[in-house]
C-alpha positions as CSV (number, residue, x, y, z in Angstrom):
1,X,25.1,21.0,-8.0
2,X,22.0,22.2,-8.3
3,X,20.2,24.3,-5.4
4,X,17.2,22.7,-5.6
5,X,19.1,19.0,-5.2
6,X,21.3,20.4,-3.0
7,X,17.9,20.9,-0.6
8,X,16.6,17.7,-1.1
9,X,19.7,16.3,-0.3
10,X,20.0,17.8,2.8
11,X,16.4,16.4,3.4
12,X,17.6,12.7,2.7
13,X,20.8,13.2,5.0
14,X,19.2,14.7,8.5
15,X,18.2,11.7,10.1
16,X,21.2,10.1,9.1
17,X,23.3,12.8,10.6
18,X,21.7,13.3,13.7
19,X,21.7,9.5,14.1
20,X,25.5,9.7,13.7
21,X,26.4,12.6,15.4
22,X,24.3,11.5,18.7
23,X,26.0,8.3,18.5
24,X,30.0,9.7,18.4
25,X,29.0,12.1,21.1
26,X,31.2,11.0,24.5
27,X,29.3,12.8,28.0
28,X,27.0,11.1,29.5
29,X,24.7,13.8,28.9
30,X,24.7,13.2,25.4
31,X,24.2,9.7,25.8
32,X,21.1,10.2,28.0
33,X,19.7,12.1,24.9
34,X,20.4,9.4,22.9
35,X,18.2,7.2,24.6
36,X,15.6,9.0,24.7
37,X,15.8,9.1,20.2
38,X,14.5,6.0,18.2
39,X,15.6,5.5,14.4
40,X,14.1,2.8,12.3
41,X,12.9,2.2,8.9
42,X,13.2,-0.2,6.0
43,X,14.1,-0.7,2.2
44,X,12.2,-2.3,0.0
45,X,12.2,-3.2,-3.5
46,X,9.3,-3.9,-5.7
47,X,9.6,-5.6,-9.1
48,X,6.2,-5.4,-11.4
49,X,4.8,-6.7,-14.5
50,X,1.9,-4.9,-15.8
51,X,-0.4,-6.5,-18.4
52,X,-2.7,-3.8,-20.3
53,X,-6.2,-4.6,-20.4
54,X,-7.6,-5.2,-24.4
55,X,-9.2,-2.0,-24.7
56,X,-9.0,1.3,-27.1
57,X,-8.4,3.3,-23.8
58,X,-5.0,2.0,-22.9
59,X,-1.6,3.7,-23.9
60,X,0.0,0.1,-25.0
61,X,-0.5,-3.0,-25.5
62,X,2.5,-4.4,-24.5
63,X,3.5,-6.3,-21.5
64,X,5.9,-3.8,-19.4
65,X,8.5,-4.4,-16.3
66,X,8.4,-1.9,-13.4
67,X,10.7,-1.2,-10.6
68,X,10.9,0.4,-7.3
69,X,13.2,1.3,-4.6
70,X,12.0,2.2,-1.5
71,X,13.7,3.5,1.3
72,X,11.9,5.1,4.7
73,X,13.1,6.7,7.7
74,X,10.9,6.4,11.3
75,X,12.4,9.1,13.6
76,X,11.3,9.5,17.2
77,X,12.5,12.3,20.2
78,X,11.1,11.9,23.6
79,X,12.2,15.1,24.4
80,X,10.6,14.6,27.9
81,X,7.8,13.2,29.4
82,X,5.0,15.4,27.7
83,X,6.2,16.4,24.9
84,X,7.5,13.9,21.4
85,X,8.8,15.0,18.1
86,X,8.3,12.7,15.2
87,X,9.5,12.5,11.6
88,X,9.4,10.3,8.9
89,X,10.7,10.6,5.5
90,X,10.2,8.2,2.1
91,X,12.7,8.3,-0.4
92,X,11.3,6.4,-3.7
93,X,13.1,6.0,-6.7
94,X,11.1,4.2,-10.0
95,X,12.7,3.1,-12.6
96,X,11.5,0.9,-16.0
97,X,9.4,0.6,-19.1
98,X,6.2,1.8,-17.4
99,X,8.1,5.1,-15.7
100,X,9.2,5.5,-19.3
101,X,5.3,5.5,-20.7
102,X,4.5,7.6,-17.7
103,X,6.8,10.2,-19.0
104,X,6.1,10.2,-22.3
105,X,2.2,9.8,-22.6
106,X,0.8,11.6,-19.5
107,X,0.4,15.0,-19.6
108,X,1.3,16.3,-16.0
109,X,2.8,13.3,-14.9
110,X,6.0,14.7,-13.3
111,X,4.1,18.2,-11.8
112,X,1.7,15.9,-10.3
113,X,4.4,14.1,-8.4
114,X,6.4,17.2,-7.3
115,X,2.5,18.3,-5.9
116,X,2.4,18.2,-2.4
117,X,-1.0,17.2,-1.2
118,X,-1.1,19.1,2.2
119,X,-0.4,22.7,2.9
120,X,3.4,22.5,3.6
121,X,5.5,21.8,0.4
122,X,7.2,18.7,1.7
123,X,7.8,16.6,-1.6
124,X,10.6,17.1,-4.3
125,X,11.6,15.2,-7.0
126,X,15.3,15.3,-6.5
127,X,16.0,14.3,-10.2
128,X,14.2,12.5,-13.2
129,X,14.8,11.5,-16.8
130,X,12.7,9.6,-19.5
131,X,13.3,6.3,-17.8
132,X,13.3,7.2,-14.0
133,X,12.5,9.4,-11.2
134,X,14.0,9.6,-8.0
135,X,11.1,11.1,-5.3
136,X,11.3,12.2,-1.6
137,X,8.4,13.4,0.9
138,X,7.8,13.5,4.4
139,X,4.8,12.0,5.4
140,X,5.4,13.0,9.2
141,X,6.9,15.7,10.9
142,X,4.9,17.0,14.0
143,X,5.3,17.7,17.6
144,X,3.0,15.8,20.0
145,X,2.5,17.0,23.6
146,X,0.4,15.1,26.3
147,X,-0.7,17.8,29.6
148,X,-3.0,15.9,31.4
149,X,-6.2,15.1,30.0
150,X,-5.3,16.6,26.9
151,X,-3.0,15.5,23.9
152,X,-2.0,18.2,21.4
153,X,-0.1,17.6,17.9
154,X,0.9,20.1,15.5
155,X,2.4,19.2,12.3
156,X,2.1,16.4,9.5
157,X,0.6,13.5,11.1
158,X,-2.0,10.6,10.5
159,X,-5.5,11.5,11.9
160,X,-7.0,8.0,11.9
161,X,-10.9,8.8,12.3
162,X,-11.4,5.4,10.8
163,X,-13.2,2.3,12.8
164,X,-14.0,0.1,9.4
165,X,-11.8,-2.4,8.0
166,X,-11.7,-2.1,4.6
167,X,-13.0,1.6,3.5
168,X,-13.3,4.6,5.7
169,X,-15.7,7.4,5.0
170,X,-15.4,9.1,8.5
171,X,-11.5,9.3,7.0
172,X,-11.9,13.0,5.6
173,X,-8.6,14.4,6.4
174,X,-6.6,12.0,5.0
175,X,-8.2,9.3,2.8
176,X,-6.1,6.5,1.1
177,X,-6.1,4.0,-1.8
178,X,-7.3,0.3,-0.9
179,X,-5.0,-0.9,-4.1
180,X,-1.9,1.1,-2.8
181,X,-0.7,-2.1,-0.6
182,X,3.3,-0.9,-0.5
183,X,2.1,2.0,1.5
184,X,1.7,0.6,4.6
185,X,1.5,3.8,7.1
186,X,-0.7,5.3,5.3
187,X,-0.7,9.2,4.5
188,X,-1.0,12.0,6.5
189,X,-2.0,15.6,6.7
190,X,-0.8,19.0,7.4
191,X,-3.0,20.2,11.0
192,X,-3.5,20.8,14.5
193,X,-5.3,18.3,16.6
194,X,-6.3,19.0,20.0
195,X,-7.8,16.0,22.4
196,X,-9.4,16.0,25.9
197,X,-10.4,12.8,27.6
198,X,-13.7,13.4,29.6
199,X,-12.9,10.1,31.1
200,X,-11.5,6.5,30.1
201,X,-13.6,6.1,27.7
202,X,-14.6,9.0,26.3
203,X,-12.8,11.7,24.4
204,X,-13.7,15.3,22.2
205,X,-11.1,15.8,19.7
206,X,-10.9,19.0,17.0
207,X,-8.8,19.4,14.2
208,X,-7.7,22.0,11.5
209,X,-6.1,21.7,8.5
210,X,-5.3,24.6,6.7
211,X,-4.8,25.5,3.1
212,X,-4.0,28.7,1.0
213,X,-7.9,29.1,0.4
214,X,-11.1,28.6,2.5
215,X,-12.3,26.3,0.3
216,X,-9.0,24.0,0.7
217,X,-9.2,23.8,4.2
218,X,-10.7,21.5,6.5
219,X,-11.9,21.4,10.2
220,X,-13.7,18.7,11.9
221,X,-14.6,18.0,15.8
222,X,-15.7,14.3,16.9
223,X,-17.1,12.9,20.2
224,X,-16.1,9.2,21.1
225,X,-17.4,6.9,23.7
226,X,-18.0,3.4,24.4
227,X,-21.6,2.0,25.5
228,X,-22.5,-1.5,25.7
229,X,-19.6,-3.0,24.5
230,X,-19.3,-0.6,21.3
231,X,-16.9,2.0,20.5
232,X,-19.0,5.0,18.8
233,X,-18.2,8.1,17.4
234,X,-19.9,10.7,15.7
235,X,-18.5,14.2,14.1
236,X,-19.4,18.0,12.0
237,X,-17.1,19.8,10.5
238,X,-16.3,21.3,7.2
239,X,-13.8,19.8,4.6
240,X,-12.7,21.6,1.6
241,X,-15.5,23.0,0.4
242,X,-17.8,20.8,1.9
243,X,-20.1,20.6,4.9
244,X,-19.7,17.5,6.2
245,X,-21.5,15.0,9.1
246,X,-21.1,11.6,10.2
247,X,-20.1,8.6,12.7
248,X,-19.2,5.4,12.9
249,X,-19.2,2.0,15.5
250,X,-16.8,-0.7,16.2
251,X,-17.5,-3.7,18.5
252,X,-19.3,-7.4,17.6
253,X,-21.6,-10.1,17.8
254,X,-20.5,-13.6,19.3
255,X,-16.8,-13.2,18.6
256,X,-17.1,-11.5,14.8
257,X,-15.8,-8.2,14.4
258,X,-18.6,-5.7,13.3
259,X,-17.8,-2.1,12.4
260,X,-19.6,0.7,9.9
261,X,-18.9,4.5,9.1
262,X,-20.9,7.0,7.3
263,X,-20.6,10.2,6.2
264,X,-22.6,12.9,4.4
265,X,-21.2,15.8,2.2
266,X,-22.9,19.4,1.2
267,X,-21.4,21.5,-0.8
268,X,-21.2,24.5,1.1
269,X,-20.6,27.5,-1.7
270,X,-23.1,27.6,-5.1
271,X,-19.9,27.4,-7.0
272,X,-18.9,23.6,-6.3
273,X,-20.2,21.8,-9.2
274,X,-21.5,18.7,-7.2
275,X,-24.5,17.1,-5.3
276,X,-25.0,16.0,-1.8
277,X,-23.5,12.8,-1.0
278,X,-23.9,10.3,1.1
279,X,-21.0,7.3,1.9
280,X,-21.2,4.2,4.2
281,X,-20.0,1.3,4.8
282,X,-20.5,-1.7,7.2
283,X,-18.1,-4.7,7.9
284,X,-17.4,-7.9,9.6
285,X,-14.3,-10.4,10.6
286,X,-13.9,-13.4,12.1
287,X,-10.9,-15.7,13.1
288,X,-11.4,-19.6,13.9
289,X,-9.0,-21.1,16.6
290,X,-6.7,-22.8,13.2
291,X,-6.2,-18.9,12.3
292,X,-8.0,-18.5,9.3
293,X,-10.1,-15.3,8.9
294,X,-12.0,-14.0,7.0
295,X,-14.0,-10.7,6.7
296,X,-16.7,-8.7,4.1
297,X,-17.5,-5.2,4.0
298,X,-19.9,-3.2,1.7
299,X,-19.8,0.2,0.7
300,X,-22.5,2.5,-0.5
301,X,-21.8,5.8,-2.4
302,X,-24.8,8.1,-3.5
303,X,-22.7,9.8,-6.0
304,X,-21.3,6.9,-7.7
305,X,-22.7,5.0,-11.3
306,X,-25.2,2.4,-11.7
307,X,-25.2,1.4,-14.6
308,X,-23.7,-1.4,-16.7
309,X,-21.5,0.9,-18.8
310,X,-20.2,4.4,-17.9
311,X,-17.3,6.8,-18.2
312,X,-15.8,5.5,-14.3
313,X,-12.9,7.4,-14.6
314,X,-14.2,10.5,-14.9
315,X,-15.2,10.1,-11.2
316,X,-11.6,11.0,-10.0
317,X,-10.9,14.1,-12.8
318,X,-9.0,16.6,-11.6
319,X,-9.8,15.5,-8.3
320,X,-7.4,14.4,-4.9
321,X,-8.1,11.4,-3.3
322,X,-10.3,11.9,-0.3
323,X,-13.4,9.9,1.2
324,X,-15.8,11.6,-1.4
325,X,-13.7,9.1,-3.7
326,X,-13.1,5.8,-2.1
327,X,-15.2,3.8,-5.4
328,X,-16.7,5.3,-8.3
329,X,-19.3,2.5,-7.8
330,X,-22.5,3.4,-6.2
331,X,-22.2,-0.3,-4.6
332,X,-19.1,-2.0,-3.6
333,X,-18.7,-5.7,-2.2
334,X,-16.1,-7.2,-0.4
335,X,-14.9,-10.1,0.1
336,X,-11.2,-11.8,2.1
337,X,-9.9,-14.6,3.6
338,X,-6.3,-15.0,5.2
339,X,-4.4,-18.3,6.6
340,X,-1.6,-18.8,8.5
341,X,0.0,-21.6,6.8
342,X,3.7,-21.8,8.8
343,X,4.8,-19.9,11.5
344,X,6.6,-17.8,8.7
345,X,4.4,-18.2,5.5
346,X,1.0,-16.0,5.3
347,X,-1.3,-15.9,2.7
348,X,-4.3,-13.8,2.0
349,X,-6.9,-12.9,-0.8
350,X,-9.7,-10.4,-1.2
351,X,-11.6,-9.4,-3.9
352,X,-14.2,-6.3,-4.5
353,X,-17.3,-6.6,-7.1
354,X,-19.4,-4.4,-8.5
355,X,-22.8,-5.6,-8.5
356,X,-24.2,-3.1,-11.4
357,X,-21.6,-4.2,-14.2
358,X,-20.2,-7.3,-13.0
359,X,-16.8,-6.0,-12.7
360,X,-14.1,-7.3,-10.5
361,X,-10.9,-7.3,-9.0
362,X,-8.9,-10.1,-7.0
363,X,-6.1,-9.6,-4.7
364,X,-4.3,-12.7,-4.1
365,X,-1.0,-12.3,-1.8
366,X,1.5,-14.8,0.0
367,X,4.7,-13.5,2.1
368,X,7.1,-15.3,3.3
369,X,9.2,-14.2,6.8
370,X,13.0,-15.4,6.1
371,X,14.4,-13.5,9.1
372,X,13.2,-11.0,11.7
373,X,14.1,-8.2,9.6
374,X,13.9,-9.4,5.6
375,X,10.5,-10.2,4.2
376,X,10.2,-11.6,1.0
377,X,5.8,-10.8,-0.3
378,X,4.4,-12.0,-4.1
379,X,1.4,-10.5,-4.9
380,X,-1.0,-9.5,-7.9
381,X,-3.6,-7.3,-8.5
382,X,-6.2,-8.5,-11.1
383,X,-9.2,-6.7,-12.5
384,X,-11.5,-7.8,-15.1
385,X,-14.7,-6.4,-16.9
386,X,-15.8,-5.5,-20.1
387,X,-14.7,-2.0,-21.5
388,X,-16.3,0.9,-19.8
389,X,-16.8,-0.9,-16.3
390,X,-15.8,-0.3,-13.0
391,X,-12.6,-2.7,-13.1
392,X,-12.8,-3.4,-16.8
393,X,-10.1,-0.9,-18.2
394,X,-7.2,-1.8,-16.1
395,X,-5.7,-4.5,-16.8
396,X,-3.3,-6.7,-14.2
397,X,-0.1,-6.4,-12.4
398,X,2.0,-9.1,-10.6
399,X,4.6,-7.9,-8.2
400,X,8.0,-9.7,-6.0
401,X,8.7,-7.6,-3.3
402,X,12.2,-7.9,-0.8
403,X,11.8,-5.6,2.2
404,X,14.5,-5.2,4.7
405,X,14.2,-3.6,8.3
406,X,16.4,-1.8,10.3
């Protein structure tokens, strides 16, 4: 076997095996220890259809079937009263016609997912052929310890900076994709975090992330405190390559839900080959007694287009993911509504437009709760526009997804 899947399979196998071995252990030391671990996770598998959009720009024009199988791991150790290590692995393996066009067509396709975003190499693709590829990462693996007024973690973990709904610019250490709806937890990033709590109210936290260069890393501290019924915030740092400053609010008016975020970025060396930029956003929610809610956000991007035709995708070019990058629109709308129908059917719908082109997408999505642990979710992602719009070059996807708990 192969070194490199021999590693990966070791990876795959280590909650497993302490999970086990914990379990078959006899003295009651051993099953103190036990109790102080939690193991969880699911597996899910999501079935698509993808329809290109009639344009020169796409790769086919045929309708393709997609498929993947998801499995994730949610590891906990209260090693004592302070101190917590977590760990949490995804194991992803993809499989159809679209893998197979992936494969073929894209230049990159499988270096990009071996990349690890973060500093710590922490993603392998165990194996891969013209037709599939089977993918594992942690997404967290960090130490937490809590010493009085202060909380320290060290490791990958989530630093959630974000008080919006819908889009986060105050989330500069680790942004995430609004259309990427099977990843509920969200990423996370390689750093230290240190927090001190003034009082019950207030907090200063500062992080670092590192990276192999200066102009990779990033390093941020924020001040938090409530006044008159609001949560505020407000932060400076520096995040690859970028100076960067900004806050945000959460609270509301007469039972609505009202939130915003802003951030400003300044290129902090001659070298980076973009402007200043602002982005912010401002939301709102409201649920009626019968349960239906419904919510609207905007976001406002300095650096985005315009205009009624442009090249949108060359916003993202050979660029990560990251709150620069949350819409390639200068203006974004927002728009969802969700309803409780049965104690164990929920449905929901959103949809974003771009008021400069006219451009749209829709987000209809129903699930369906059979049991306590198995879910059973339909969905579909549909984005319409004329060729060289925001959300006119992509075409639609419908997806069935079964996800089991355990």
């Amino acid at each position: 076997m192969h070194v490199k899947t021999i590693h990966i399979v070791f990876r795959i196998g280590f909650l497993i095996l302490v999970h086990l071995s914990l379990r078959a252990q006899v003295p009651e030391q051993k099953k103190s220890v036990w109790k102080n671990m939690q193991l969880n996770g699911y597996v899910k598998n999501l079935t698509s259809v993808i329809v290109p959009p009639n344009s020169s720009s796409s790769l086919t024009n045929e309708w393709m079937s997609d498929n993947l199988l998801h499995q994730r791991f949610n590891y906990w150790w209260f090693i004592n009263n302070n101190l917590k290590l977590e760990a949490a692995m995804r194991n992803r393996l993809y499989f159809g016609e679209a893998q197979k066009l992936k494969y073929t067509f894209l230049p990159g396709y499988l270096e990009s997912m071996e990349s690890d975003p973060s500093w710590l190499d922490l993603t392998s693709v165990v194996a891969s052929d013209t037709s599939y590829l089977l993918h594992t990462t942690f997404d967290r693996l960090n130490f937490q310890g809590t010493f009085g007024k202060i909380e320290i973690r060290l490791g990958r973990q989530r630093i959630n900076w974000g008080t919006s709904l819908v889009w986060n610019p105050n989330d500069i250490f680790n942004a995430y994709s609004l259309f990427d709806f099977d990843y509920e937890e969200r990423p996370g990033t390689d750093a230290g975090a240190i927090k001190y709590y003034l009082n019950s109210s207030a907090n200063v936290e500062a992080v670092y992330a590192p990276s192999d260069s200066l102009k990779g890393s990033s390093t941020a501290i924020k001040y938090q405190f409530n006044k008159a019924g609001y949560d505020w915030q407000g932060f400076a740092g520096f995040q690859k390559g970028f100076w960067v400053a900004g806050g945000g609010w959460a609270g509301e008016i007469k039972g609505a839900g009202f939130r915003g975020e802003f951030t400003q970025f300044v290129p902090a060396f001659d070298y980076i080959p973009f402007e200043s930029q602002l982005v912010a956003t401002v939301d709102f929610d409201y649920t009626f007694n019968n349960s239906l809610r419904l919510s609207g956000s905007y976001l406002y991007n300095s650096e985005g287009l315009d205009t009624k035709e442009g090249n949108y995708g060359a916003f993202f070019v050979n660029r990560q993911l990251s709150a620069q990058l949350l819409s390639p629109s200068m203006h974004s709308i927002y728009a969802g509504a969700g309803y409780q129908f049965a104690p164990m059917f929920y449905g929901n719908f959103f949809t974003i437009l771009n008021p400069s082109d006219l451009s749209f997408f829709l987000g209809p999505a129903a699930s369906y709760t059979v049991s306590n642990n198995f879910e059973v979710m339909l969905t579909a992602q549909f984005f319409s526009g004329t060729p060289n719009t925001a959300y006119g070059d992509y075409g639609s996807q419908y997806y069935l997804r079964f996800k089991w708990n355990f």
